[in-house]
N, C-alpha and C positions, 0 to 999 in steps of 0.2 A: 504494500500500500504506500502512493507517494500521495500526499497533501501536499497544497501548497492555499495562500490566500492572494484572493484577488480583487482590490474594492469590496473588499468587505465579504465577498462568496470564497465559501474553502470546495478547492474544485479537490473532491478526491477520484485518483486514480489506482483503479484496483486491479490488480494483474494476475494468471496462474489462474489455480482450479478454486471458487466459491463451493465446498464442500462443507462438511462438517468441523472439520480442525479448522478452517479459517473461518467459520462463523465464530467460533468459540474464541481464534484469535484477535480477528477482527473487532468484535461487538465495542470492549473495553473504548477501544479507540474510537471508535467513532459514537460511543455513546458519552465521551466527551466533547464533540465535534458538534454534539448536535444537545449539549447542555444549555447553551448559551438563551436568553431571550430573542426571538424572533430568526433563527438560526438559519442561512441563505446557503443551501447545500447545491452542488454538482457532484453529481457521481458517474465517473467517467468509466464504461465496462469494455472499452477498447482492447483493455490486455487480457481479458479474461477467457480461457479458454477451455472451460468445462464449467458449469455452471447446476446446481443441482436443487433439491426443495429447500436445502440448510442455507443455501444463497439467496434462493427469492426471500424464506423466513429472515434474514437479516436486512435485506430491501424493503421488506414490508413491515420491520420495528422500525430502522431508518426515520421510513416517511410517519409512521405512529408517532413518535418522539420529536418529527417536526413540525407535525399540524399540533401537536397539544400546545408546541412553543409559539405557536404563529407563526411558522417561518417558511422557506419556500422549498423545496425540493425538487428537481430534475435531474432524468436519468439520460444518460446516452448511449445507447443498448450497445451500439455498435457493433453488432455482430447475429448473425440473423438465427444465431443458436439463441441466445439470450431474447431476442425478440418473440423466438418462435416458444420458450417458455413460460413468458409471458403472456403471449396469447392464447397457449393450448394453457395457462392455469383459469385464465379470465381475468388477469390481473392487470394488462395492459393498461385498462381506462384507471386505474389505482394512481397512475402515475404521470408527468407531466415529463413525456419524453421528447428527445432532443434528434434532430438532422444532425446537425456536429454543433461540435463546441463554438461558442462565441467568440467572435474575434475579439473582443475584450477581455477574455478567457482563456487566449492562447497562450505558454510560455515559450 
């Protein structure tokens, strides 16, 4: 997982397989990420290349933890395995997904 901040949105980039051991590694972090009041997330899944139900359940606390905050959350599938997840779960419309990254966004 690389993080960085950008005007105020932490664009994270998550790489490798979303399985169970990086749910379990992941959460800690980013449920700091997404502590904040009104919390402005990217979550970039360009590097991700296995993606399984312990990944969408960490997607789907993610945005739980940042609508209680008020805050914005978008995803950027980038990869049509990860797409195709999310639509064969029904979880698609759950989320506020991205074309690419914004060029304000870019590093």
């Amino acid at each position: 997982m690389r993080v960085r901040t950008v005007n105020d949105v932490s664009v994270i980039e998550l790489h490798g397989e979303l399985d169970l051991m990086a749910h379990a590694r992941l959460t800690p972090q980013i449920d700091l990420l997404t502590f904040a009041k009104s919390p402005s997330i990217v979550i970039d899944l360009g590097g991700v290349t296995f993606m399984d139900v312990h990944g969408l359940r960490l997607l789907l606390r993610t945005r739980i933890r940042v609508l209680e905050r008020r805050g914005t959350l978008h995803v950027l599938p980038d990869t049509h395995q990860v797409a195709r997840i999310l639509r064969l779960t029904g979880t698609k419309t759950d989320f506020c997904l991205l074309e690419n990254l914004p060029p304000h966004l870019t590093a």
